[in-house]
C-alpha positions as CSV (number, residue, x, y, z in Angstrom):
1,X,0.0,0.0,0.0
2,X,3.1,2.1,0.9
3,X,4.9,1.8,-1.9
4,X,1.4,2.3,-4.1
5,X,1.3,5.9,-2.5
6,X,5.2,6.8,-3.1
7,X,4.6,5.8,-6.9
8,X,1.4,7.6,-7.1
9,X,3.4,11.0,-5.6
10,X,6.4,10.5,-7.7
11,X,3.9,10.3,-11.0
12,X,2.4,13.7,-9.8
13,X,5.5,15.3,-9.6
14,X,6.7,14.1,-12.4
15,X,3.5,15.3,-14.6
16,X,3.7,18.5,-12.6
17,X,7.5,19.2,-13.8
18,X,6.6,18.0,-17.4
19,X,3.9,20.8,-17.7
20,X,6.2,23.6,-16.3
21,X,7.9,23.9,-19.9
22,X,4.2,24.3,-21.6
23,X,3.3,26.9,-19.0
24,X,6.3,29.2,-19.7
25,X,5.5,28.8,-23.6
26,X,2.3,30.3,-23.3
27,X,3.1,32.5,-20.4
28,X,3.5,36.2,-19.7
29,X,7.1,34.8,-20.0
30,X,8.5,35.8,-23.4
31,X,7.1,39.1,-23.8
32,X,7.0,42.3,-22.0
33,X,3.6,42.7,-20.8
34,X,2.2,46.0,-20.5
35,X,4.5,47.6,-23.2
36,X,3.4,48.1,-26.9
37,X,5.2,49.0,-30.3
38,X,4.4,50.1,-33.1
39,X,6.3,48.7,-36.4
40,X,6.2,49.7,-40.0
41,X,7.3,47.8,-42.5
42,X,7.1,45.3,-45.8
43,X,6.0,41.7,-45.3
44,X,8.5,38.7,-46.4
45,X,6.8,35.8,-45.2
46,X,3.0,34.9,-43.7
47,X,3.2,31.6,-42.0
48,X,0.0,30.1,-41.7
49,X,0.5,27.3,-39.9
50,X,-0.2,26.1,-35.9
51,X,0.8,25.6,-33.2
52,X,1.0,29.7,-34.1
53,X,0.4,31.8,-37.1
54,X,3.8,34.1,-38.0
55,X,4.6,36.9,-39.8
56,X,7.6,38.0,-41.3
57,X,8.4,41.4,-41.6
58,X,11.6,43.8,-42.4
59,X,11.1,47.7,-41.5
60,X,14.0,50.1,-40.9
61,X,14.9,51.4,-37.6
62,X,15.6,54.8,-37.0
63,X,19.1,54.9,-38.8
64,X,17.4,53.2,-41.8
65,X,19.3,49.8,-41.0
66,X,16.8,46.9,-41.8
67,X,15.4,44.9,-39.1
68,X,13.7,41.6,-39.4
69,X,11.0,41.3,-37.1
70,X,9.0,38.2,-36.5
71,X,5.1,38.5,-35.1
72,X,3.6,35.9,-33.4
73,X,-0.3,35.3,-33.6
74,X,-2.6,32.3,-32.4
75,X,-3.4,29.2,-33.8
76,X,-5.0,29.0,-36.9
77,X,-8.8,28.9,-35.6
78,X,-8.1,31.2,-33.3
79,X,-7.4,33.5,-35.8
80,X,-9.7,32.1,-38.5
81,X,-12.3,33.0,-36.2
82,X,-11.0,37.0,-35.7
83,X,-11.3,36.8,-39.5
84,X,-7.7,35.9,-40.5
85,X,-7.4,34.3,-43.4
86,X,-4.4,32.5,-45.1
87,X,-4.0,34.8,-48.0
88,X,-4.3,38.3,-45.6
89,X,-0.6,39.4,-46.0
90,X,1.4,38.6,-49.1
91,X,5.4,39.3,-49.5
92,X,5.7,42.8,-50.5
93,X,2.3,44.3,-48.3
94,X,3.0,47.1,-46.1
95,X,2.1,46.9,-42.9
96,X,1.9,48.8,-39.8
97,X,1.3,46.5,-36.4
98,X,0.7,46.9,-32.9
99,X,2.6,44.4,-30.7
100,X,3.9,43.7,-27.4
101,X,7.7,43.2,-27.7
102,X,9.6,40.5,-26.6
103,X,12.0,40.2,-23.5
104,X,15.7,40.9,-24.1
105,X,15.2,43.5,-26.9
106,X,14.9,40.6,-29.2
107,X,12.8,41.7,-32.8
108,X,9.9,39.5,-31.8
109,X,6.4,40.9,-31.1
110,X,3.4,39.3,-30.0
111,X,-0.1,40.7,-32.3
112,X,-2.3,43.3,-30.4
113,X,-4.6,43.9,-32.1
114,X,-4.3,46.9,-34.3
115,X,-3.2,46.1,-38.0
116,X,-3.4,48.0,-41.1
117,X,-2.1,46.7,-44.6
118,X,-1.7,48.8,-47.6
119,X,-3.4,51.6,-45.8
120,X,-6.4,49.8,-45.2
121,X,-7.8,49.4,-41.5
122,X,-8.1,45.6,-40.9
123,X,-10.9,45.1,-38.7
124,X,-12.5,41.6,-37.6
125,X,-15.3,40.2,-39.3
126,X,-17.8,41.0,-36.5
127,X,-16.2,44.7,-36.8
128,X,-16.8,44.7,-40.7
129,X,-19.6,47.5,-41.8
């Protein structure tokens, strides 16, 4: 009966530690929480593929030295349902996006929101006129 216990508390544990790493993925973790930026630039790649959508995007920083940022959205049906679809951005759009920025001052933002592609307002299906 003992020993039944010890194994069941050891396989808690162990399931508790192997969930940590999934945790810190989806976390607060990566990205600076609270803080927003604002990038202009021209799309080179739209990922649409899960676990998260990407996109790809160069823009010039303020000493016109190209930077290669890298936006992170949901999965797929997550944005499928704000209206997303896989042909929204192509190489060559310009964009200008709302993000929170990653930790570390890495070029890495997480979408907020606000999006606006070759001047046009993108808004969410359920914002659509």
């Amino acid at each position: 009966m003992r020993s039944k216990l010890v194994l069941t508390l050891l396989l808690i544990v162990g399931l508790l530690s192997a969930s940590r790493p999934v945790l810190a993925h989806h976390g607060a973790a990566s990205f600076e929480n609270g803080k927003s930026v604002t990038i202009e630039g021209t799309v080179t790649e739209f990922i649409w593929t899960n676990p998260h959508v990407h996109l790809k995007v160069d823009a010039k920083d303020e000493n016109g030295s190209v930077q290669h940022w890298v936006f992170e959205a949901q999965s797929i049906v997550n944005q499928a349902n704000a209206g997303w679809t896989k042909n929204m951005f192509k190489p060559g759009d310009h964009v200008l996006i709302d993000a929170t920025p990653a930790k570390g001052g890495r070029l890495v933002g997480l979408f907020r929101g606000h999006i606006v592609i070759n001047g046009k307002e993108f808004k969410r299906l359920e914002e659509a006129p």
